[in-house]
ZADO-1210 file (C-alpha; in nm, 4 decimals, padded with zeros to 6 digits):
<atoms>
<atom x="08.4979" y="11.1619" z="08.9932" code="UNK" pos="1"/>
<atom x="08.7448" y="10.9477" z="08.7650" code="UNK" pos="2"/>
<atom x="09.1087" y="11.1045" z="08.7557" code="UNK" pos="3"/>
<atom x="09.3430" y="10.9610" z="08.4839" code="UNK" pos="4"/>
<atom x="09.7227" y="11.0966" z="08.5302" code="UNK" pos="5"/>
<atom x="09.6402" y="11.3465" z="08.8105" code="UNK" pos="6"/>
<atom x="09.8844" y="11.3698" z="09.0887" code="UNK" pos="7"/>
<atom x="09.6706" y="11.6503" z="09.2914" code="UNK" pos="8"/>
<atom x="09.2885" y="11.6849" z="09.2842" code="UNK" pos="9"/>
<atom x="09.0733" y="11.8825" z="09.5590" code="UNK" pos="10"/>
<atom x="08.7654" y="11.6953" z="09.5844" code="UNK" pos="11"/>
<atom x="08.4526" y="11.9498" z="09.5436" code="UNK" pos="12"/>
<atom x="08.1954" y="11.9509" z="09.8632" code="UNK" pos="13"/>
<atom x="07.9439" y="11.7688" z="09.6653" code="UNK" pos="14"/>
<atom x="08.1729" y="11.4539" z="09.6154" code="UNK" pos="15"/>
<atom x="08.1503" y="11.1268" z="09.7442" code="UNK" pos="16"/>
<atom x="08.5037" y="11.0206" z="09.6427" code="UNK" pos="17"/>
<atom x="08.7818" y="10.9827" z="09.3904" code="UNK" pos="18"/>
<atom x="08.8689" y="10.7019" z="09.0854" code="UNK" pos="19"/>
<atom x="09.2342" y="10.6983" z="08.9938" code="UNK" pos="20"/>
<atom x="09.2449" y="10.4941" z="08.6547" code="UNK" pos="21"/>
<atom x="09.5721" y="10.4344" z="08.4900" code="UNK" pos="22"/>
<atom x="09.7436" y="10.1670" z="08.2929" code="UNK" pos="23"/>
<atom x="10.0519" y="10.1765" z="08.4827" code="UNK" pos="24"/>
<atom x="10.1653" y="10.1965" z="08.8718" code="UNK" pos="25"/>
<atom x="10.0873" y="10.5958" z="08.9747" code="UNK" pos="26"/>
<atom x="10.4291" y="10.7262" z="09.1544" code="UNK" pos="27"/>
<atom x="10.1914" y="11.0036" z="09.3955" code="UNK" pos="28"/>
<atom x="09.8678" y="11.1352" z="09.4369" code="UNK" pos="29"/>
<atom x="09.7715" y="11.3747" z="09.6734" code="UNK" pos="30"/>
<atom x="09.3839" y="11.4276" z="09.7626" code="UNK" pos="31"/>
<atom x="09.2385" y="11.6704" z="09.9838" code="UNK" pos="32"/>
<atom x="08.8993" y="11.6374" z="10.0979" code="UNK" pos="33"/>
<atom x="08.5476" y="11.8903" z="10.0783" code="UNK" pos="34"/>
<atom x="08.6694" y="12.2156" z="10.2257" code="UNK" pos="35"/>
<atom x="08.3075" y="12.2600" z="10.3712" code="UNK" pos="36"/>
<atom x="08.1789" y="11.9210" z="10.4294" code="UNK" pos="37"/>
<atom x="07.8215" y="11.8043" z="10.5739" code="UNK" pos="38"/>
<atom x="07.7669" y="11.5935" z="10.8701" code="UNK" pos="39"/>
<atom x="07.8289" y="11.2281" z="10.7905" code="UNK" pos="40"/>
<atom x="07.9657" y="11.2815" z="10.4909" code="UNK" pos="41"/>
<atom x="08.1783" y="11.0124" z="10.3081" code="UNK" pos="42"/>
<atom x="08.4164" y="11.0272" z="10.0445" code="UNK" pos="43"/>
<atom x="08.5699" y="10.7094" z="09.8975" code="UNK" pos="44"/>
<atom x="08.9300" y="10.7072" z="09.7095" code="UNK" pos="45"/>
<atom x="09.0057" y="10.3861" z="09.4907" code="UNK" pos="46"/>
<atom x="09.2647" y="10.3377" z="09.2340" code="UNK" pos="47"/>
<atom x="09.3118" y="10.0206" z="08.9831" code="UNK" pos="48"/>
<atom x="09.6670" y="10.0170" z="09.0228" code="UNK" pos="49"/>
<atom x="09.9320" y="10.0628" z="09.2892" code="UNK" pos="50"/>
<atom x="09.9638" y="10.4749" z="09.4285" code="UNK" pos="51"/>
<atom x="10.3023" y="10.4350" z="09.5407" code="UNK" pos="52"/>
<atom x="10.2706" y="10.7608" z="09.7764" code="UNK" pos="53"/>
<atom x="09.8977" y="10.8778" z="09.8693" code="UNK" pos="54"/>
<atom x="09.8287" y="11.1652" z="10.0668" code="UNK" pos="55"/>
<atom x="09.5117" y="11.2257" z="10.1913" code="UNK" pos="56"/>
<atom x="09.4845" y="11.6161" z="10.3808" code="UNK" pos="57"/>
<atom x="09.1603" y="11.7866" z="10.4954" code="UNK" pos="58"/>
<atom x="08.9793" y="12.0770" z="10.3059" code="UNK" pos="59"/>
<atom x="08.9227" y="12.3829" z="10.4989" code="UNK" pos="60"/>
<atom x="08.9374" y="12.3890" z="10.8392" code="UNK" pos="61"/>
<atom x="08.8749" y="12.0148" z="10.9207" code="UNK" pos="62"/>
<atom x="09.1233" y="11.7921" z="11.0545" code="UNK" pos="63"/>
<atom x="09.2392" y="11.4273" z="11.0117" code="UNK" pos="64"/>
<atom x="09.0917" y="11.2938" z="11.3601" code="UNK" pos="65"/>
<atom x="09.2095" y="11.0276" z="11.5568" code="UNK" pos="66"/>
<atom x="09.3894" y="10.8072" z="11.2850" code="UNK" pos="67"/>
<atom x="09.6510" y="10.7881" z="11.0383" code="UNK" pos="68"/>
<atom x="09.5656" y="10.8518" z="10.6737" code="UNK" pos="69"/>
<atom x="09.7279" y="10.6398" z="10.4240" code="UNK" pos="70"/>
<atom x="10.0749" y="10.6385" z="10.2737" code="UNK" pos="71"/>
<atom x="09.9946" y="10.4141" z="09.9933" code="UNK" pos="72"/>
<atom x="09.7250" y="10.1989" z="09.7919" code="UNK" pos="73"/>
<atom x="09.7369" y="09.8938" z="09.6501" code="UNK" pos="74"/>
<atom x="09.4656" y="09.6730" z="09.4834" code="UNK" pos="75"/>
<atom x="09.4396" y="09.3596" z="09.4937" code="UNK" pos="76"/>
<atom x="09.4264" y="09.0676" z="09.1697" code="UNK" pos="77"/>
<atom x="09.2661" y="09.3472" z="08.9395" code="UNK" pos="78"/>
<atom x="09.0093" y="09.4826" z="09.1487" code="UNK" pos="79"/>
<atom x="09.0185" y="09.8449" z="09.2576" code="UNK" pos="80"/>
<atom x="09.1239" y="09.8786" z="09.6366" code="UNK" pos="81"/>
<atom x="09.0174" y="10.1813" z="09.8548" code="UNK" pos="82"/>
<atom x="08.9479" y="10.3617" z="10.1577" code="UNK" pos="83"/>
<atom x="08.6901" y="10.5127" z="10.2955" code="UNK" pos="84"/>
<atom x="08.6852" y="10.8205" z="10.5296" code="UNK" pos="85"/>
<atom x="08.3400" y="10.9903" z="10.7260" code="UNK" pos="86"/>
<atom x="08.3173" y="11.3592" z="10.8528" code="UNK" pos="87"/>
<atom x="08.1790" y="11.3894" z="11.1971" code="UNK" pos="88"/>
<atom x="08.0978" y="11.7849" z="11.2022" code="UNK" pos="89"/>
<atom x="08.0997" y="11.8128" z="11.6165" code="UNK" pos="90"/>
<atom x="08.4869" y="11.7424" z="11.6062" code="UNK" pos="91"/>
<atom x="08.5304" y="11.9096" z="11.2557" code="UNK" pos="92"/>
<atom x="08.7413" y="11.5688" z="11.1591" code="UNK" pos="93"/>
<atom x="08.7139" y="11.3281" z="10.8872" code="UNK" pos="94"/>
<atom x="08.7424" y="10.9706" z="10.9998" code="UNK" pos="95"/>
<atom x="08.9311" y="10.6592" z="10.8012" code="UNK" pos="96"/>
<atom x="08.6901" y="10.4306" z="10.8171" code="UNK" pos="97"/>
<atom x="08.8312" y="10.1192" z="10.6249" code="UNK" pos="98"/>
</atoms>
C-alpha cells in the first residue's frame, strides 16, 4: 500500500508492507504492523526519500522480538531503501529481518 503525506498508517492483516512516496524528505512516520498476523508473515516498509523519524510498533498483542526497530530510513542514490520484518506466531513477535 502506497502512502503519500501520511505520518501514521496501521497496516491491515492482509498487507505485505508499506510505500512512502513523497517529493521531499518526510519529518515522521509511524507504522504499526497486522494486529492479527499469520505465521511467517512479512511486511516490507520502503520510502523514496529520507523518514527522518520512523517508528515501527506491533499490532495487537504481538511484540517487537529480540531486536531494535528502526529510528530512521534513508535510501540510497534514488532507489527506495527498506526493511523488512517476519512474524514468528510461537513467540507472538515480529522479527527485523534486514
Amino acid at each position: 500500500v502506497g502512502v503519500t503525506g501520511a505520518t501514521a498508517v496501521s497496516a491491515a492483516n492482509t498487507s505485505g508492507g508499506q510505500l512512502y512516496t513523497s517529493t521531499i524528505t518526510i519529518t515522521s512516520a509511524n507504522i504499526t504492523l497486522p494486529p492479527a498476523p499469520i505465521d511467517g508473515q512479512q511486511i516490507r516498509i520502503a520510502s523514496n526519500r529520507t523518514i527522518t523519524t520512523l517508528s515501527v510498533t506491533a499490532g495487537g498483542t504481538a511484540s517487537m522480538g529480540g531486536n531494535t526497530a528502526p529510528t530512521t530510513l534513508s535510501p540510497l542514490l534514488n532507489a527506495a531503501s527498506d526493511y523488512l520484518f517476519r512474524y514468528n506466531a510461537a513467540d507472538t513477535s515480529w522479527y527485523r529481518l534486514q
